[in-house]
C-alpha positions as CSV (number, residue, x, y, z in Angstrom):
1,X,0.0,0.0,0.0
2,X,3.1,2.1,0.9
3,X,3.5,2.4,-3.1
4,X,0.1,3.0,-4.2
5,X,-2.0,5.5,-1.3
6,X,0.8,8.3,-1.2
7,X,1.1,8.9,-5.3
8,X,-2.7,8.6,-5.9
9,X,-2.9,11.3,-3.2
10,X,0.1,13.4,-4.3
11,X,-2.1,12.9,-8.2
12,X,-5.2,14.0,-6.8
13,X,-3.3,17.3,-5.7
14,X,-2.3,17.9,-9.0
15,X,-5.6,17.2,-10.9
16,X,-7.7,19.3,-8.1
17,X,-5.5,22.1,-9.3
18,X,-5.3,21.6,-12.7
19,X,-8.9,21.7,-12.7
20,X,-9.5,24.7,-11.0
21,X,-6.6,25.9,-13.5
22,X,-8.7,25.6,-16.6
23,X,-11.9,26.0,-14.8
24,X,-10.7,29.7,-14.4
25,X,-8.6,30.1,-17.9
26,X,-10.6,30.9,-20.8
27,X,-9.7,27.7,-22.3
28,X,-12.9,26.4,-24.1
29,X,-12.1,23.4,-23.8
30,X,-14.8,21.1,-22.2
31,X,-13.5,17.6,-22.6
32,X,-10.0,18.5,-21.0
33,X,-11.3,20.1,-17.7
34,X,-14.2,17.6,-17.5
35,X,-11.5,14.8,-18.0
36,X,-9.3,17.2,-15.0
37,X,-12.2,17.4,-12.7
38,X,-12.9,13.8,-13.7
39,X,-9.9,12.6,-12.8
40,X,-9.2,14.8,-9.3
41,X,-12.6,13.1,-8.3
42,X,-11.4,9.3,-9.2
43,X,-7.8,10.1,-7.6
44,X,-9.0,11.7,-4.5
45,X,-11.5,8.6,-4.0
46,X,-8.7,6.0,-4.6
47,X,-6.5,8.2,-2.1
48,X,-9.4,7.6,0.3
49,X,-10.1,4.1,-0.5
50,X,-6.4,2.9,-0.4
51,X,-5.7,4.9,2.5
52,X,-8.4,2.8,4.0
53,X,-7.0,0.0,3.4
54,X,-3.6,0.7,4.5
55,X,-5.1,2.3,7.7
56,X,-6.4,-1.2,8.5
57,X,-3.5,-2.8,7.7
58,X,-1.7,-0.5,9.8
59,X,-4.3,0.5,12.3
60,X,-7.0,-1.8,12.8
61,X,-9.2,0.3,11.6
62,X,-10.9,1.9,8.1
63,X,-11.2,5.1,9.6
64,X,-10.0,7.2,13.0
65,X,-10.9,10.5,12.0
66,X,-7.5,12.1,11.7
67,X,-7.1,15.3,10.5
68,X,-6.0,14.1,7.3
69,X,-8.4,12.0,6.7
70,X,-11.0,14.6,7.4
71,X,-9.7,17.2,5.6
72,X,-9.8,14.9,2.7
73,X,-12.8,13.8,3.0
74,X,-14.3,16.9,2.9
75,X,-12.0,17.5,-0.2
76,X,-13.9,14.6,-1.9
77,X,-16.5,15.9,-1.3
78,X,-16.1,19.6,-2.3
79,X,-15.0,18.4,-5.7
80,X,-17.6,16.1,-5.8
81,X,-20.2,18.9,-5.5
82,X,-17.6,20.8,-7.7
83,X,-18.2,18.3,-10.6
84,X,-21.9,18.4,-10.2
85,X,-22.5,21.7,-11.0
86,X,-19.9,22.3,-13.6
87,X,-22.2,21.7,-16.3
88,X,-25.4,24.2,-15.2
89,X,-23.8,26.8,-12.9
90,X,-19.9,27.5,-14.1
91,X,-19.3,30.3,-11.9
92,X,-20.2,28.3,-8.2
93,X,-18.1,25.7,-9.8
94,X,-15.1,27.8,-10.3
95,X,-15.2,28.6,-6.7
96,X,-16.0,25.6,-5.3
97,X,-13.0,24.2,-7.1
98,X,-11.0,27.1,-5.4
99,X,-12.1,26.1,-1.9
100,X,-10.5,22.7,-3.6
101,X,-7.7,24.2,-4.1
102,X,-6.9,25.4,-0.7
103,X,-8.1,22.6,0.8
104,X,-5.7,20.8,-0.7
105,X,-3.1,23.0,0.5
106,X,-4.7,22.9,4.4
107,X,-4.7,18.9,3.8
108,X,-0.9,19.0,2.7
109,X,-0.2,21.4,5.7
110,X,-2.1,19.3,8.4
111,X,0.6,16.8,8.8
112,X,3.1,19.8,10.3
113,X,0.7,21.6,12.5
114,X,-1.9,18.9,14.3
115,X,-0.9,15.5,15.4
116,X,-2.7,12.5,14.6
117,X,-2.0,9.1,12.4
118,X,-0.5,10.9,9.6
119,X,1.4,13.7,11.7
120,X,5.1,14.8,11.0
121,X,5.3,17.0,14.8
């Protein structure tokens, strides 16, 4: 698990960014940042679900609601909501994906300032 859970999370990053990136570009391009929110979504959830796994593994347990594994949830689900508005209301999903966006950065961060399972203090 050590080599899948940390890259699909590190990818999900990426894609959350990228699609925030093109959601606010004038880029016309529908397939490409459907295919980027697309893709954040199916990352962050295989982050989740393989972190799950590993956490049992691990653990003992599926979930202990650790920071970072609330944060991320709630990263999930803020794209989720992201991606399910993209297609009728473009502005609220261009700054949903920017709360995204931070939260990714507040997920990255929460490992240095809270402890918990995935703390580096």
């Amino acid at each position: 698990m050590i080599y899948i859970h940390p890259p699909l999370a590190i990818a999900a990053y990426v894609f959350v960014f990228l699609f925030a990136a093109l959601l606010f570009s004038n880029y016309s391009g529908r397939r490409i940042t459907r295919f980027a929110g697309l893709a954040a979504w199916a990352l962050t959830f295989s982050g989740l679900v393989s972190g799950m796994f590993w956490a049992q593994i691990g653990w003992g347990s599926y979930w202990s609601w650790d920071p970072k594994e609330t944060l991320t949830l709630l990263l999930f689900i803020t794209v989720s909501f992201s991606l399910a508005v993209y297609h009728e209301q473009k502005k609220i999903a261009k700054w949903i994906a920017l709360i995204a966006c931070f939260l990714s950065i507040i997920t990255i961060l929460i490992s240095f300032i809270l402890a918990g399972l995935h703390s580096f203090i």
